[in-house]
C-alpha positions in Angstrom: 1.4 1.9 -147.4 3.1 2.8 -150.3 6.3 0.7 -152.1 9.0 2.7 -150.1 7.1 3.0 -146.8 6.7 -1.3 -147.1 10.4 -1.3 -148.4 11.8 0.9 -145.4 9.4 -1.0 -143.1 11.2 -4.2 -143.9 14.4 -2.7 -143.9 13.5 -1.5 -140.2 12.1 -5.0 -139.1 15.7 -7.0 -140.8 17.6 -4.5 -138.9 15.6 -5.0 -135.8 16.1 -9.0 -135.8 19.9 -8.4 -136.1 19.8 -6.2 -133.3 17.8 -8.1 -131.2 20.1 -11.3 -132.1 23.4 -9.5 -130.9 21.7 -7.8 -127.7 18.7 -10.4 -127.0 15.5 -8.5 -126.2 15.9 -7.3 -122.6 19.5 -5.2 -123.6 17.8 -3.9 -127.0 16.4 -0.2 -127.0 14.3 1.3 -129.5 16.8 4.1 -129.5 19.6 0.9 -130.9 17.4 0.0 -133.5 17.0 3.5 -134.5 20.7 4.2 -134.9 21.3 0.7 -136.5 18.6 1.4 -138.8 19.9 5.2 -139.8 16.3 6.6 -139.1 15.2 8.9 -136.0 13.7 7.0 -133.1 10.5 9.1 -134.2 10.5 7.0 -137.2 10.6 4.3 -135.0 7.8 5.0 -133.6 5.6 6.1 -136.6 5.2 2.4 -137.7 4.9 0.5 -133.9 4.3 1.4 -130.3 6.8 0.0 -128.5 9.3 -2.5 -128.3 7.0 -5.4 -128.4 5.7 -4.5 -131.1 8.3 -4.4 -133.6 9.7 -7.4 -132.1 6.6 -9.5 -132.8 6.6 -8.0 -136.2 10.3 -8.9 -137.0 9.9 -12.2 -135.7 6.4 -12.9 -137.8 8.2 -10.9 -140.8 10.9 -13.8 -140.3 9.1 -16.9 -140.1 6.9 -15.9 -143.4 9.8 -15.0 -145.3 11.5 -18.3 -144.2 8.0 -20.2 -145.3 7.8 -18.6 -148.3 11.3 -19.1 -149.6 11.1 -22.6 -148.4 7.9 -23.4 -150.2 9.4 -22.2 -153.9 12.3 -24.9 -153.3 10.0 -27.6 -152.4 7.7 -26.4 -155.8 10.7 -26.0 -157.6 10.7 -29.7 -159.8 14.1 -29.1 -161.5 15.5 -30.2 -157.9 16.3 -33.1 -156.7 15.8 -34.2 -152.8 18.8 -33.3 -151.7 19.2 -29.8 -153.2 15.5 -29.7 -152.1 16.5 -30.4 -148.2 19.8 -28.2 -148.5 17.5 -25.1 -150.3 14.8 -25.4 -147.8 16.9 -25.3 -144.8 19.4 -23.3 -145.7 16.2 -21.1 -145.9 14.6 -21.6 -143.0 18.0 -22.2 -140.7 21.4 -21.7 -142.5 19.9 -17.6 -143.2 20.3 -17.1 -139.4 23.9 -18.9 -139.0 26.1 -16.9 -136.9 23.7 -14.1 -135.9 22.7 -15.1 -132.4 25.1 -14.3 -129.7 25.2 -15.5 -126.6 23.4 -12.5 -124.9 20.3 -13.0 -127.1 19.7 -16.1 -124.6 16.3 -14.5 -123.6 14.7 -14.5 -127.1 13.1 -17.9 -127.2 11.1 -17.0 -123.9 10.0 -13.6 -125.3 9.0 -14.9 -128.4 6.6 -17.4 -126.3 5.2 -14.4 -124.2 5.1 -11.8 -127.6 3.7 -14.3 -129.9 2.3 -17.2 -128.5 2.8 -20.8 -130.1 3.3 -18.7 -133.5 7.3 -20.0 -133.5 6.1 -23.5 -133.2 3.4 -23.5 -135.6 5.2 -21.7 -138.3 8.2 -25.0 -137.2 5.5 -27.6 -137.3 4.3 -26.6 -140.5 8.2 -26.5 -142.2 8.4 -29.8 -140.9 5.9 -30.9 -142.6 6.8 -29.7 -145.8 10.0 -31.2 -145.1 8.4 -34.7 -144.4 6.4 -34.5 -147.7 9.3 -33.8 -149.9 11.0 -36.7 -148.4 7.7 -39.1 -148.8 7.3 -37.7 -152.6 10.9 -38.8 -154.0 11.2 -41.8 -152.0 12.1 -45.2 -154.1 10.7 -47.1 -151.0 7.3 -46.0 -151.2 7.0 -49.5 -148.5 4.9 -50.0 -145.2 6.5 -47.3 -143.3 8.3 -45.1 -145.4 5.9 -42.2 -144.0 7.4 -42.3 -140.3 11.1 -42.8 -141.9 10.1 -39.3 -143.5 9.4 -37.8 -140.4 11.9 -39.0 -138.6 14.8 -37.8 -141.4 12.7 -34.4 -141.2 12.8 -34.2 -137.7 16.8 -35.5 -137.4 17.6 -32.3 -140.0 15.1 -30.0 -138.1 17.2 -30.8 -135.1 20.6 -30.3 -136.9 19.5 -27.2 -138.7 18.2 -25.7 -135.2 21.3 -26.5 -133.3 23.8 -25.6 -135.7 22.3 -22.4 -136.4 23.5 -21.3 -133.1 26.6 -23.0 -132.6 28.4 -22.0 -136.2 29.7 -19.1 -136.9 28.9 -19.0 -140.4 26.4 -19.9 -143.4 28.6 -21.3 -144.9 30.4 -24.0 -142.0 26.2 -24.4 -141.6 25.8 -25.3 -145.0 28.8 -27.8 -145.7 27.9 -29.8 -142.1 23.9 -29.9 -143.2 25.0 -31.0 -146.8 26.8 -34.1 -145.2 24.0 -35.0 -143.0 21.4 -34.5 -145.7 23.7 -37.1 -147.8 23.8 -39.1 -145.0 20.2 -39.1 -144.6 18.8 -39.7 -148.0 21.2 -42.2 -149.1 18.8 -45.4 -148.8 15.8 -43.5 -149.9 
């Protein structure tokens, strides 16, 4: 595929997220991501078969992006933790403030039955990352300062997740996760 066929396939799957998000899977046509995208249905349908398909592919298009973006602020040395933690999950959260709606209720069940455990795996291994930033700048490199990592990773996994949904912007997500990032890294 060339540059603009990648570039208007990306463009397709953003589009498709965002529309999925507002109707949730069951209410979305391929005909409403068509329109929303300003191509023909046709078009649609010369880059994936059906409905699933371009769902799975928004939703893995969206977790690597997420992972990616997330992994140059945790390489990024000129940061320090907290920047790191706020970057990070502003990346992989804080991007996606706002844009469910309450209709979209059925997405976490479809992305089990599209794509497996790939949510969860692609969560685990942000986690993770999350967890080793927090072990690396750690003063209190003492007998247990491993599980406090992933238990601060966990606590702002679990904040970023929820928040994501219940604020209605990135940036009410972004001042409440800055406060509990303080919060949390202020004995490390």
């Amino acid at each position: 595929m060339d540059r603009n066929g990648s570039a208007r396939q990306a463009h397709v799957l953003e589009t498709a997220l965002t529309v999925f998000a507002r109707h949730g899977f069951s209410k979305t046509s391929i005909e409403d991501i068509a329109k929303a995208a300003g191509i023909s249905r046709q078009g649609i349908y010369l880059h994936f078969k059906n409905k699933d398909e371009i769902f799975s592919a928004s939703i893995q298009k969206t977790l690597d992006d997420g992972l990616q973006a997330a992994n140059k602020v945790f390489d990024d040395d000129r940061l320090t933790l907290e920047e790191k933690l706020l970057k990070a999950l502003d990346e992989w959260f804080g991007r996606h403030a706002g844009l469910f709606h309450p209709e979209a209720s059925d997405l976490g069940a479809q992305c089990e039955r599209v794509l497996g455990d790939a949510v969860e795996k692609s969560s685990a291994s942000f986690q993770k990352k999350l967890e080793k930033a927090i072990l690396a700048s750690s003063a209190k490199k003492t007998k247990g300062a491993d599980k406090r990592a992933a238990t601060i990773a966990d606590m702002l996994c679990a904040c970023g997740l929820t928040w994501k949904h219940s604020f209605s912007s990135r940036q009410e997500f972004l001042e409440k996760l800055c406060d509990a990032i303080h919060l949390c890294c202020r004995d490390l």
